[in-house]
C-alpha positions as CSV (number, residue, x, y, z in Angstrom):
1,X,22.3,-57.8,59.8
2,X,19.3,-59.7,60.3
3,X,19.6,-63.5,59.7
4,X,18.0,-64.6,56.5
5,X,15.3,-67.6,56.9
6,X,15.7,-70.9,55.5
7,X,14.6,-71.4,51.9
8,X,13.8,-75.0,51.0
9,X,14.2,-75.3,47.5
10,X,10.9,-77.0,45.6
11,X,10.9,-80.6,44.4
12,X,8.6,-80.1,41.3
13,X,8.8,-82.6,38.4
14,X,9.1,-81.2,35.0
15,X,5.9,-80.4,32.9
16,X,5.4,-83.5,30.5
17,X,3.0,-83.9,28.0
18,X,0.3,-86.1,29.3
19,X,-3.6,-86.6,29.3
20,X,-3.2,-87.9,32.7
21,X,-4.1,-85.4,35.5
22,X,-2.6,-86.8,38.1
23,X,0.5,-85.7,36.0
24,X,-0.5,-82.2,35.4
25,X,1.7,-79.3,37.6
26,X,-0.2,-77.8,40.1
27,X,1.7,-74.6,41.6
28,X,3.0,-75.0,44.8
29,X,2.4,-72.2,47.3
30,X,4.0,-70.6,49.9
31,X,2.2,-71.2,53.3
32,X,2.5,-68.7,56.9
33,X,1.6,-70.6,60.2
34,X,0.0,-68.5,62.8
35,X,-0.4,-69.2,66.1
36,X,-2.6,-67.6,68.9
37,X,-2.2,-68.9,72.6
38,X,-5.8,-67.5,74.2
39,X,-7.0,-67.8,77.8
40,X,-8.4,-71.6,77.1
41,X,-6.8,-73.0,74.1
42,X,-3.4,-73.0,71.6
43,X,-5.0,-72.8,67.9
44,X,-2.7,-72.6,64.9
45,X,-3.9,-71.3,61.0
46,X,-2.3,-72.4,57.8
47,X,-2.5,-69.6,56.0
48,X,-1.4,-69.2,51.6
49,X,0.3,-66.6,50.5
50,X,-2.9,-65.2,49.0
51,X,-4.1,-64.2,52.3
52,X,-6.6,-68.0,52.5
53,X,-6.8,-69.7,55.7
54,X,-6.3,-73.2,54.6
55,X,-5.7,-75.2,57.7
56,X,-7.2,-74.5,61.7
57,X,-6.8,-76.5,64.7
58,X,-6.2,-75.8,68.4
59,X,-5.7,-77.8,71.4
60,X,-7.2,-76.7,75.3
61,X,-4.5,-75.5,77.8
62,X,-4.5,-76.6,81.0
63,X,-5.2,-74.0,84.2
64,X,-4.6,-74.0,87.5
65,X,-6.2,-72.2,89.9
66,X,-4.7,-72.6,93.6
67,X,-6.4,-70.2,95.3
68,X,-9.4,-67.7,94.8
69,X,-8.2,-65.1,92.2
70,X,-5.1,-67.1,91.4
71,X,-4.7,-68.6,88.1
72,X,-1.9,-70.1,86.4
73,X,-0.6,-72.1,83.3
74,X,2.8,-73.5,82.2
75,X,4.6,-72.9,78.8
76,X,5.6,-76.7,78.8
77,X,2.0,-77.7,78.3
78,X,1.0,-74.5,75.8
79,X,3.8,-75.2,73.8
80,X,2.6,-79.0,73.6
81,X,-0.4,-77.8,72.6
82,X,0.8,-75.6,69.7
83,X,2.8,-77.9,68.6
84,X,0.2,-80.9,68.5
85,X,-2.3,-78.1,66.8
86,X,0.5,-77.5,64.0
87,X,0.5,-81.4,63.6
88,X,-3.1,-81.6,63.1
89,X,-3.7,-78.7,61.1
90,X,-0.8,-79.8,58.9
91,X,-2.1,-83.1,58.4
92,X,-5.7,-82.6,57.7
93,X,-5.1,-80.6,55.1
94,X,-2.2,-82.6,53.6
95,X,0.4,-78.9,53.5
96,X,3.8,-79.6,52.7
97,X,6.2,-78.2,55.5
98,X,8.6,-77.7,53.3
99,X,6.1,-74.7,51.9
100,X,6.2,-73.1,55.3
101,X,7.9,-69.8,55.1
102,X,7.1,-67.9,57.7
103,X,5.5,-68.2,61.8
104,X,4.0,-65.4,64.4
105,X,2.8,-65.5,67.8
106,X,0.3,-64.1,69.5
107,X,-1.0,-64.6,73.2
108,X,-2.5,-63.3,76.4
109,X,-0.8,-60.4,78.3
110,X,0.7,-63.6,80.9
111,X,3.8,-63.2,82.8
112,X,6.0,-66.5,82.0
113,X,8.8,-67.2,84.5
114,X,12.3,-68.6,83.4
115,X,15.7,-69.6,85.5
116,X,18.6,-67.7,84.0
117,X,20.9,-70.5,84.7
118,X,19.0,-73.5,83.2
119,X,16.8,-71.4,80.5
120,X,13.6,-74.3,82.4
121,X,10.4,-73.1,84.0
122,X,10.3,-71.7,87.4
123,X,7.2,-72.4,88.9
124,X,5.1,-69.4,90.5
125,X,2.9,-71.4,92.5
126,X,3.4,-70.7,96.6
127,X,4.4,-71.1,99.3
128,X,7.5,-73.2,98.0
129,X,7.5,-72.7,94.5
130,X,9.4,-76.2,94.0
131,X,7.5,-77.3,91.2
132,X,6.2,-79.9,93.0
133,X,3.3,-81.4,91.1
134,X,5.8,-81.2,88.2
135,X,3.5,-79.3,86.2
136,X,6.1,-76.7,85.7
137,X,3.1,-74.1,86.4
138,X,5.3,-70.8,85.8
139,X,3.1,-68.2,84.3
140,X,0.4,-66.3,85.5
141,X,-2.4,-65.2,84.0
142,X,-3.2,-62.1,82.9
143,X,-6.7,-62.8,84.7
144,X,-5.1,-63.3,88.3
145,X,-5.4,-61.4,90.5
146,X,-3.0,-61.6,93.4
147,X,-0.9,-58.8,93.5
148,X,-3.8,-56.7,95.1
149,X,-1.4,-54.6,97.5
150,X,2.0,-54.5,94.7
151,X,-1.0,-52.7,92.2
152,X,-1.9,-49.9,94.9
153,X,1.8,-49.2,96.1
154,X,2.7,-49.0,92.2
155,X,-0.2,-46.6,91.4
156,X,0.4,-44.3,94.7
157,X,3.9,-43.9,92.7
158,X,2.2,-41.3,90.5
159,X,5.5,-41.8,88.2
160,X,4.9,-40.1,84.8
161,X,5.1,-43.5,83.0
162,X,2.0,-44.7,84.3
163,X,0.2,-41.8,81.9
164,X,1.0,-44.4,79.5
165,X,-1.6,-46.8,80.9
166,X,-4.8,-44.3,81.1
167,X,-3.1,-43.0,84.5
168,X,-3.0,-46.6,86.6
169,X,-1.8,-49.4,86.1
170,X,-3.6,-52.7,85.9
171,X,-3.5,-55.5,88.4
172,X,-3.5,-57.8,84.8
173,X,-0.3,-56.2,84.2
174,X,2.9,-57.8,84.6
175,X,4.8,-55.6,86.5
176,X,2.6,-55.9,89.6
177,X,2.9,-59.6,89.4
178,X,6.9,-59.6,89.0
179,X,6.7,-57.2,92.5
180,X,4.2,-60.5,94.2
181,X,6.9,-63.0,93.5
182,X,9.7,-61.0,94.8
183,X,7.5,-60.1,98.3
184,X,6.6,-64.2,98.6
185,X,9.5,-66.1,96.6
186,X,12.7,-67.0,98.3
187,X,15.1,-64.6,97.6
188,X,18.0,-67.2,96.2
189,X,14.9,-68.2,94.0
190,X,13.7,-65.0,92.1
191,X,17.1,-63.8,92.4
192,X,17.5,-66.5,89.3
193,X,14.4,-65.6,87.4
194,X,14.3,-63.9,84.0
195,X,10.9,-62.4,83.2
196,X,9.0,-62.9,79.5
197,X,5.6,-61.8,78.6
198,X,4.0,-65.1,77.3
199,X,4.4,-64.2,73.8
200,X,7.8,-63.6,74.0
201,X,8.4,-66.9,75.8
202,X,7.3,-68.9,73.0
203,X,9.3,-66.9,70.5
204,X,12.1,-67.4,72.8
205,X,11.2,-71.2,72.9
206,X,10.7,-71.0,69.1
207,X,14.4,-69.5,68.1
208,X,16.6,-69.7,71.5
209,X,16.8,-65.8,71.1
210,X,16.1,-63.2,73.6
211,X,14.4,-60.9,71.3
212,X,11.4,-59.0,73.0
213,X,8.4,-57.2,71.4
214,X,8.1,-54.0,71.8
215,X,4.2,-55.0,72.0
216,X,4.5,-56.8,74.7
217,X,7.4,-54.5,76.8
218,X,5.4,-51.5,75.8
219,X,1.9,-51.9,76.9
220,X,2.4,-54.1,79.9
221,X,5.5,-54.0,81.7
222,X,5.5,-50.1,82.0
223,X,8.5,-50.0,78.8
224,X,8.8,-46.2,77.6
225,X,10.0,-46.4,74.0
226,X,13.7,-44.5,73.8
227,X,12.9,-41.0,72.7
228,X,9.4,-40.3,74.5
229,X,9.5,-38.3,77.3
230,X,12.9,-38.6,77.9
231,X,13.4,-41.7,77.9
232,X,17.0,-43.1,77.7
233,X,17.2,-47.1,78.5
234,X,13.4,-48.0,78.2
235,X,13.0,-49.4,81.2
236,X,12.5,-47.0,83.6
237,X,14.9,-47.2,86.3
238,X,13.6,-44.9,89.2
239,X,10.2,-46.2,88.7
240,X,11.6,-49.9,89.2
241,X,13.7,-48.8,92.1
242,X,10.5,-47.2,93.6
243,X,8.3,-49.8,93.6
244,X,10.9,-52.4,95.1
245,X,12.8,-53.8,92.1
246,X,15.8,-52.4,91.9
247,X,17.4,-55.6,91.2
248,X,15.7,-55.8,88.0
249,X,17.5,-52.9,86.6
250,X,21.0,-54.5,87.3
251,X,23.5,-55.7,84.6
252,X,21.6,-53.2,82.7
253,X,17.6,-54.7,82.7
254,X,18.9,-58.4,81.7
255,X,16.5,-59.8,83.2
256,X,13.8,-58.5,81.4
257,X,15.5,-58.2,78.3
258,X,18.3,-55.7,78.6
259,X,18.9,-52.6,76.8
260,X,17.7,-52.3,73.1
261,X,21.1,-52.3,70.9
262,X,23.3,-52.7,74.2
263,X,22.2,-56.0,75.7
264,X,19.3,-56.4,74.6
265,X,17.0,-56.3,71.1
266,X,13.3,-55.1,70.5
267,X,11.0,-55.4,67.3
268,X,8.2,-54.1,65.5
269,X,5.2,-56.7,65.1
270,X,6.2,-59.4,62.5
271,X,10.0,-58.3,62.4
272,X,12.6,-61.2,61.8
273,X,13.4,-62.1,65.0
274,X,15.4,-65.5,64.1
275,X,14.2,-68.9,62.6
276,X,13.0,-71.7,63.6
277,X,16.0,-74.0,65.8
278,X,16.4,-77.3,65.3
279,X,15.0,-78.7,68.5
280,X,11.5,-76.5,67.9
281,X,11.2,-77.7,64.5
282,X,11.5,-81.3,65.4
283,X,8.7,-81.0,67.9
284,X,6.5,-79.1,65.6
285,X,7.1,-81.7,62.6
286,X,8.6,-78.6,60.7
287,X,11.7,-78.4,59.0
288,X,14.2,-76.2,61.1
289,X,14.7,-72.5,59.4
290,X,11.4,-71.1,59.2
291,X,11.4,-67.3,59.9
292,X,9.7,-66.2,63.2
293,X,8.5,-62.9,63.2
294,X,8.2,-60.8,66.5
295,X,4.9,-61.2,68.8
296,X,2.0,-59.2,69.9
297,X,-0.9,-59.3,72.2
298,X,-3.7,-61.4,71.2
299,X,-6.0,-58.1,71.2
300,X,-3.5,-56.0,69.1
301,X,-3.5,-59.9,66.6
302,X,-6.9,-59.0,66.1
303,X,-6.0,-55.1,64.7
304,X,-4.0,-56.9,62.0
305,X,-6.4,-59.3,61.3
306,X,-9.5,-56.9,60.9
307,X,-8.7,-53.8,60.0
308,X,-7.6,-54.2,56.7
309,X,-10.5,-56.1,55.3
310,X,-11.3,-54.9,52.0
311,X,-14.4,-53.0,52.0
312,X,-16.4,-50.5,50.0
313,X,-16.8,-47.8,52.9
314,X,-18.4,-44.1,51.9
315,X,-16.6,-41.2,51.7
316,X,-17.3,-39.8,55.0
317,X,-15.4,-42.9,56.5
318,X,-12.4,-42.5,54.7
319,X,-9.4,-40.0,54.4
320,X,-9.9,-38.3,51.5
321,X,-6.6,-36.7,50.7
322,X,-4.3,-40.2,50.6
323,X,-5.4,-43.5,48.8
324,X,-8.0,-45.7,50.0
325,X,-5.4,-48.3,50.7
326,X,-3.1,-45.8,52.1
327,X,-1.9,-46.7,56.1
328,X,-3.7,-43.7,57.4
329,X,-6.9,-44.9,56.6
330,X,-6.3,-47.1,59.7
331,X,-6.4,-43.8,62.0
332,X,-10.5,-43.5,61.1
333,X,-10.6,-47.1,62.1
334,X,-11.2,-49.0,65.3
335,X,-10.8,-52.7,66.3
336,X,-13.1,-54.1,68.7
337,X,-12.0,-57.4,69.4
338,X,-15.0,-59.1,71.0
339,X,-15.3,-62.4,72.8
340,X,-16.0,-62.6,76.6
341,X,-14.8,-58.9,77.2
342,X,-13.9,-56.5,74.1
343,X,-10.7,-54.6,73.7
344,X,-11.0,-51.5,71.0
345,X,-7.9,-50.4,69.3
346,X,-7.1,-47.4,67.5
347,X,-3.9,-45.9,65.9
348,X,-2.7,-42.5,65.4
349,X,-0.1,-40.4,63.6
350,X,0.5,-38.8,67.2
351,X,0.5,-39.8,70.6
352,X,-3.7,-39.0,72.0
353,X,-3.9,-39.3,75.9
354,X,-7.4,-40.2,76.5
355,X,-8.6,-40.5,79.8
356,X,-9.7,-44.5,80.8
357,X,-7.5,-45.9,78.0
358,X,-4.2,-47.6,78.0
359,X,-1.6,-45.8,76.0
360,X,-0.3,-44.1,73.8
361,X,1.9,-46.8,73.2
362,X,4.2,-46.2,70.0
363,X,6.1,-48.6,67.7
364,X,3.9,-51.9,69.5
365,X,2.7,-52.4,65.7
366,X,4.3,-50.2,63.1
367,X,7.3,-47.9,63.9
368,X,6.6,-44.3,64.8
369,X,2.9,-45.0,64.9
370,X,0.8,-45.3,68.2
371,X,-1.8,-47.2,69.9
372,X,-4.5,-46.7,71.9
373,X,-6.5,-49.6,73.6
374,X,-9.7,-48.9,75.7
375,X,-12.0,-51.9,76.5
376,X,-15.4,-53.3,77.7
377,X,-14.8,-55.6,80.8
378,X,-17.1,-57.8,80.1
379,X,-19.6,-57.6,77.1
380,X,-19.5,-62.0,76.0
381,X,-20.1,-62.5,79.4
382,X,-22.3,-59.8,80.5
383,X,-24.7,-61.0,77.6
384,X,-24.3,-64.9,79.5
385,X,-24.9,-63.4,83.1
386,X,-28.2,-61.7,82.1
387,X,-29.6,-64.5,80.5
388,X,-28.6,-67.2,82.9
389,X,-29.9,-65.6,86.0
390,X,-33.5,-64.9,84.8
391,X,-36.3,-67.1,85.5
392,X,-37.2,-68.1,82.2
393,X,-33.8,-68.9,81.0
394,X,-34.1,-72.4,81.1
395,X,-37.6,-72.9,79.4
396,X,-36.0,-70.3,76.5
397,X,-32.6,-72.8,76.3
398,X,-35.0,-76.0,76.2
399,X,-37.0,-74.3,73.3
400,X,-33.8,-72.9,71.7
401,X,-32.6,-76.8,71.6
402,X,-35.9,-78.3,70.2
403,X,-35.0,-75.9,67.2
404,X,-31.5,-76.7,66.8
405,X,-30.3,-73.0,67.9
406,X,-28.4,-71.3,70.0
407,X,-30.0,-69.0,73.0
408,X,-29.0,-66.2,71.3
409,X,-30.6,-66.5,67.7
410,X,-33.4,-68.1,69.4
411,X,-33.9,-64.6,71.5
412,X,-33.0,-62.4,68.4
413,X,-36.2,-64.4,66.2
414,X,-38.1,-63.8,69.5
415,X,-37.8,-60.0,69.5
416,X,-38.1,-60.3,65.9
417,X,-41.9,-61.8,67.0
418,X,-42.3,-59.5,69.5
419,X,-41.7,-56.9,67.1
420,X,-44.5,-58.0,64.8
421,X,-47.0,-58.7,67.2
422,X,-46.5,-55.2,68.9
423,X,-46.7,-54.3,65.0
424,X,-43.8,-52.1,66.3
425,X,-41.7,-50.3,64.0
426,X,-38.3,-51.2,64.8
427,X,-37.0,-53.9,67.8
428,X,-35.8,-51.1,69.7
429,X,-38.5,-49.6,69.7
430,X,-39.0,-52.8,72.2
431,X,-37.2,-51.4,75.1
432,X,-37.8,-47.5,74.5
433,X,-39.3,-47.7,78.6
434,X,-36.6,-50.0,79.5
435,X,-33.3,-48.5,80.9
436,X,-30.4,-51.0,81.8
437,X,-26.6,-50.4,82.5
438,X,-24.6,-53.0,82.7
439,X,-21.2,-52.8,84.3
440,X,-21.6,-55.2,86.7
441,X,-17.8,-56.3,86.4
442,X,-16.7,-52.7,86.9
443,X,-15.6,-50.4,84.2
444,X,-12.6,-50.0,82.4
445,X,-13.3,-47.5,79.8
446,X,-13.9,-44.7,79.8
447,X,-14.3,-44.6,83.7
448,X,-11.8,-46.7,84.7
449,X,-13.6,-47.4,87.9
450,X,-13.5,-50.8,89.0
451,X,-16.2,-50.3,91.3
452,X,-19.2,-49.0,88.8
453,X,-22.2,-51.8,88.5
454,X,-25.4,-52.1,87.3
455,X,-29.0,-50.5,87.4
456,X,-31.8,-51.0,85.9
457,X,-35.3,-48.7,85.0
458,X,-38.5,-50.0,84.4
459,X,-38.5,-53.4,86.1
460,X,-41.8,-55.5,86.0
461,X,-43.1,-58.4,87.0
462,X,-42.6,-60.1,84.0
463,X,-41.0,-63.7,84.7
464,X,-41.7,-64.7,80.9
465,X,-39.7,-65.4,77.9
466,X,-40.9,-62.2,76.6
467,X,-39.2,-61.0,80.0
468,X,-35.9,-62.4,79.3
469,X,-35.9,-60.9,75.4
470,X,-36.1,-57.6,76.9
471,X,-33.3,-57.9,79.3
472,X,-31.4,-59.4,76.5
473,X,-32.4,-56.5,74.2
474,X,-31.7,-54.1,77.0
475,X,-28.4,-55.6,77.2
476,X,-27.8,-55.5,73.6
477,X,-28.5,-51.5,74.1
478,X,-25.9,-51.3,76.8
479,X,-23.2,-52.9,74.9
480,X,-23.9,-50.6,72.2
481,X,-24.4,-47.2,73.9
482,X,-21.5,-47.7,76.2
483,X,-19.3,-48.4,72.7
484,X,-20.4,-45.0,71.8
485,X,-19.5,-43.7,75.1
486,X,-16.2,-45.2,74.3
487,X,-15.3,-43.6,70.4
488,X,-16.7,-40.3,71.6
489,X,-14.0,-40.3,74.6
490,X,-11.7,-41.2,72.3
491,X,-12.7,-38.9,69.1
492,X,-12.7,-35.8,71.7
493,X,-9.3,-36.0,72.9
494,X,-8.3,-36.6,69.2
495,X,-8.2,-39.9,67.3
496,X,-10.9,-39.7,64.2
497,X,-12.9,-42.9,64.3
498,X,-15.2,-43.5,61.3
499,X,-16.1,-47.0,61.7
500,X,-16.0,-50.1,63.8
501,X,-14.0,-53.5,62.3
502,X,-15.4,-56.1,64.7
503,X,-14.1,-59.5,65.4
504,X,-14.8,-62.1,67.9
505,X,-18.1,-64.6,68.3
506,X,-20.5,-61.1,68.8
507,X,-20.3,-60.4,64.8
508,X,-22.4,-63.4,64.4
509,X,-25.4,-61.6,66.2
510,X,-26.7,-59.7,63.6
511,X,-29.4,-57.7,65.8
512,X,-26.4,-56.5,67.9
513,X,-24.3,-55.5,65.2
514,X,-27.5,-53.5,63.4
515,X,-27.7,-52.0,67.7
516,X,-23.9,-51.3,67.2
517,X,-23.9,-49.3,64.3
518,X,-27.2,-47.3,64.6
519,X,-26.2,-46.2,68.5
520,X,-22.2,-45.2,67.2
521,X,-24.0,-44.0,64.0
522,X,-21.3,-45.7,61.5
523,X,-20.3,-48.7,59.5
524,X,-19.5,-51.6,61.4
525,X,-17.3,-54.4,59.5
526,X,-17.4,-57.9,59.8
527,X,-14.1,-59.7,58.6
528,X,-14.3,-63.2,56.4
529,X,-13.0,-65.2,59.4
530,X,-15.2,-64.2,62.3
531,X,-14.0,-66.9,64.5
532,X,-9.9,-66.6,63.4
533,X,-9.6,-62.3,62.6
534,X,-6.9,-63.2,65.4
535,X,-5.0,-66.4,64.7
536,X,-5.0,-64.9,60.7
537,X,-3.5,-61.7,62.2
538,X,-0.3,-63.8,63.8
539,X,0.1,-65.5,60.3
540,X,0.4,-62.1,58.8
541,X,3.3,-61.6,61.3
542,X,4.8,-64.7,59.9
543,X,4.7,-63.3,56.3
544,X,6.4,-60.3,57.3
545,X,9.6,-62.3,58.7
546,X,9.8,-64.4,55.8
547,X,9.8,-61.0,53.6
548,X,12.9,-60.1,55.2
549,X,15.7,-59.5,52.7
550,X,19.8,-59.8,52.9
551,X,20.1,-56.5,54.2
552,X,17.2,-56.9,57.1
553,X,14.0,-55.1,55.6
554,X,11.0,-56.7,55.1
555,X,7.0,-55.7,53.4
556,X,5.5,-53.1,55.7
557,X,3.4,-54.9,58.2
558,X,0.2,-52.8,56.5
559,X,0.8,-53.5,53.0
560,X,0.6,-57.1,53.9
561,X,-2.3,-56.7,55.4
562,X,-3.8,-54.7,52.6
563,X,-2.8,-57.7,50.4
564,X,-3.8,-60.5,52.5
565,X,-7.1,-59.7,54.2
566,X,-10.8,-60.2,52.9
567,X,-13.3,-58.8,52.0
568,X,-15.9,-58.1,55.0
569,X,-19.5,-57.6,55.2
570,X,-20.5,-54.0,56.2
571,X,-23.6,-53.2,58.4
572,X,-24.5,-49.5,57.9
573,X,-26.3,-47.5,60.5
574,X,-29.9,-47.0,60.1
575,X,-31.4,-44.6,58.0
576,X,-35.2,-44.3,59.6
577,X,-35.2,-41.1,61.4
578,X,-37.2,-42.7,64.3
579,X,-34.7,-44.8,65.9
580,X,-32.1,-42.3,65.6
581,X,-34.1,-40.3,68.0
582,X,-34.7,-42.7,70.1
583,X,-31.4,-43.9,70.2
584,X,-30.1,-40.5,70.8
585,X,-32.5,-39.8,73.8
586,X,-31.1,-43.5,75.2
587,X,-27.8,-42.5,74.9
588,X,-28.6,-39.3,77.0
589,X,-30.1,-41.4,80.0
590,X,-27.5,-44.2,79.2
591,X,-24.8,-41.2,80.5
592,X,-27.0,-40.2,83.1
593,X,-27.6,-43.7,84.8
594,X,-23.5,-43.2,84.6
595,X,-23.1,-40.1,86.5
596,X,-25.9,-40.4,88.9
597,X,-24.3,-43.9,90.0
598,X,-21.4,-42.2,90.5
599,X,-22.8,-39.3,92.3
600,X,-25.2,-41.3,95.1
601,X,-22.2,-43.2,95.9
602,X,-20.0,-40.2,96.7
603,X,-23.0,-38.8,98.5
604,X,-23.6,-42.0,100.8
605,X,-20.3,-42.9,101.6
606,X,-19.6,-39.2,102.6
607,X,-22.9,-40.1,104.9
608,X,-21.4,-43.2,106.5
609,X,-18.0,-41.8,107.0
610,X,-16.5,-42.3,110.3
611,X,-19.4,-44.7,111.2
612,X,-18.7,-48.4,113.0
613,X,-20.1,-50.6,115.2
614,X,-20.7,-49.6,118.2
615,X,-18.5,-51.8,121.0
């Protein structure tokens, strides 16, 4: 039976008759904290129990990098951080603690490293890993990437689990990372290490349990839910025993969080995983108690936080045999989570294998449901390369600042100018000559070729600002197209995408957003809270705990976000029957730069094989 949260009973004074208002009863309400742990910063959301944000605040993390590639944080500062971001949030918006009723995590896909005996950091950071700065530095970041070699000799496994994760596995993974400590640690060293993903560190450090998510386990520690294909335990113990970890599957998996019902336990987002211990409360200024519900993956955060925005959406987007609230209506509907790189996330009754995305993964948010994730490496930061390396980037940022803007709305009015003085009938219409592909940090879906980059048809001469709007533009196009690229992959081999909920800083480009929908041709949604789709997400998980009854059951993860989400703006494709041909004829030559790439580098390395220097 699942251990009921602490209930704080209200100190409300009795209603009097008074002309005063200071005397009148307002109604207290319950409050949900949320907490998301990104790549640079801890941030933490009040949320009410209507669904409002009514508090924000985050504090940066620190980040070490040692070595080129290597990169590496500690949960003694992050936790710091979230709980100085609690303090603050609390604070400046005068909430009541004792209205707190629930918490959920969410972070980055980073491997956090514990000693069995002492439950303290052990510090990942060679060749001693003594903790010597006494930083206690022990995770590593999703973004590092060391374990170059431990990646290849897991993937030349071919092991049926790694269909799981679009056929490889990824060197942001954690698996590969856990194989790097045991091939550099001394053995007497990671012979004492317990393994967490970083979200389930900071429940652990939240409740003292050993509770992990099957978010985390599931999509990226190579975790094989009990019941698909066979699986028995889970954890996969030839697989582990392959690769050169056989130790982890001793005393049945402890290490990583045992057996589920044997040794071990594993939840559903938002389930009750324990509440809040005395020592946690008292460095969050919180009273001890408060429910913590089970963590995800800051992406998957974002799936809870957008998807369920109330909107009106037509009746080719929508399921028409089950309610418009109804959960399947989440199957037509896909997350793209977009900041410096975009993750999209789709669900599905059953499990859809789709070539270049990670998954199926089932259970990671609702039970007996999967998930699909597929992604953009870099879309944020593509849009920041292009522009910064142009000549006229600087004179475009200078005039951007004289009119208190940012480079990018300053570029959007530009083409907006351009578009008038070329009396042209749409902006795209712009770049109908100019042909740019832009994965110049590789590709993860649908290719999955880390090795794809760039080209670019129809350069000029043109060193202007006029220059650098249609590069921008261009890249805009990219983004777009390969998105399309992207749902149609996924669509063919069987999900049913409808519409795009976006969240991240991108939705505030309107010019891109109008791109996105007219190149996918359907709605994209724009939640409430651009800038906190994900922190509200992990304060949804926190309502879930604190729903959790006597007998363990709790609100369905969906119908509280059905409840508690906004309503979001929609940006519908366009209508004129111009750009859609020109978009369409883009798209074709988009998929061509593609292949062709693909093809002239198969044809010239088969040119150049077996040549060398001569001695």
């Amino acid at each position: 039976m699942a251990q009921m949260p602490f209930r704080q009973p209200y100190k409300q004074q009795s209603r009097q008759m008074s002309v005063d208002p200071h005397n009148e009863l307002h109604p207290v309400l319950d409050h949900y904290i949320g907490i998301d742990v990104g790549t640079g910063s801890a941030r933490a959301c009040i949320m009410n129990e209507r669904g409002d944000i009514v508090g924000l605040a985050s504090e940066n993390i620190g980040l070490w990098q040692p070595e080129t590639g290597y990169y590496e944080q500690s949960t003694t500062d992050i936790w710091r951080c979230i709980c100085s971001s609690i303090k603050t949030a609390m604070t400046t918006h005068n909430i009541d603690g004792n209205t707190v009723r629930g918490i959920g995590f969410d972070a980055t896909c980073s491997l956090a490293v514990f000693s069995q005996d002492t439950d303290e950091p052990v510090a990942v950071t060679g060749p001693k890993f003594d903790n010597k700065d006494g930083n206690d530095r022990n995770v590593i970041l999703w973004l590092d990437h060391r374990p170059v070699e431990e990646t290849k000799k897991i993937n030349a496994t071919n092991h049926n689990l790694l269909r799981y994760v679009g056929g490889k596995m990824s060197i942001e993974m954690e698996i590969p990372k856990v194989l790097w400590l045991k091939n550099n640690m001394p053995k007497e060293v990671f012979d004492r290490c317990k393994f967490y993903d970083l979200t389930d560190a900071l429940t652990h450090m939240a409740t003292g349990n050993e509770t992990r998510s099957f978010c985390s386990v599931v999509c990226k520690q190579g975790y094989v839910p009990v019941g698909v294909d066979g699986s028995v335990k889970g954890w996969q113990e030839d697989f582990l025993t392959e690769i050169g970890l056989p130790d982890l599957c001793e005393d049945n998996f402890k290490r990583m969080g045992g057996v589920n019902g044997v040794n071990g336990k594993y939840t559903t987002a938002g389930e009750l995983i324990g509440t809040l211990s005395e020592k946690a409360a008292a460095e969050m200024g919180l009273p001890a108690g408060i429910a913590i519900g089970s963590g995800v993956i800051d992406a998957y955060a974002g799936w809870i936080g957008t998807v369920g925005a109330k909107v009106h959406l037509g009746e080719d987007t929508l399921d028409n045999s089950v309610a418009k609230n109804d959960v399947s209506q989440a199957f037509t509907r896909l997350a793209a989570v977009a900041g410096t790189s975009t993750c999209h996330l789709a669900m599905s009754e059953k499990p859809v294998f789709v070539n270049g995305v990670w998954g199926p993964y089932r259970d990671v948010l609702i039970p007996d449901y999967w998930m699909a994730e597929g992604g953009q490496s870099a879309t944020g930061e593509l849009l920041k390369h292009v522009l910064e390396t142009h000549p006229a980037f600087h004179e475009a940022l200078s005039l951007a600042e004289t009119f208190n803007m940012n480079i990018y709305d300053y570029l959007n009015e530009h083409l907006h100018e351009l578009q008038e003085r070329a009396n042209a009938p749409t902006i795209s219409y712009l770049g109908r000559h100019f042909f740019f592909y832009g994965d110049l940090f590789g590709n993860r879906s649908p290719i999955a070729d880390p090795n794809m980059t760039g080209s670019v048809i129809g350069l000029s001469s043109d060193k202007s600002i006029d220059g650098l709007a249609l590069y921008y533009y261009g890249t805009m196009e990219f983004i777009a197209l390969q998105t399309h690229q992207i749902i149609e992959a996924m669509n063919s081999s069987g999900h049913v995408i409808s519409s795009i909920f976006m969240s991240g800083s991108q939705c505030q480009n309107d010019v891109l957003m109008k791109l996105m929908a007219a190149a996918c041709d359907m709605p994209v949604l724009i939640p409430r809270y651009v800038h906190a789709a994900v922190v509200h997400g992990a304060a949804m998980l926190g309502a879930k705990a604190a729903s959790t009854d006597k007998d363990g059951n709790s609100e369905p993860l969906w119908d509280i976000m059905d409840r508690m989400s906004k309503p979001g703006k929609a940006v519908w494709p366009t209508k004129d029957e111009g750009e859609k041909k020109l978009l369409k004829a883009k798209y074709k030559v988009f998929l061509e730069q593609c292949a062709v790439q693909q093809q002239y580098r198969a044809e010239i390395d088969e040119a150049v094989q077996g040549w060398s220097r001569s001695a």
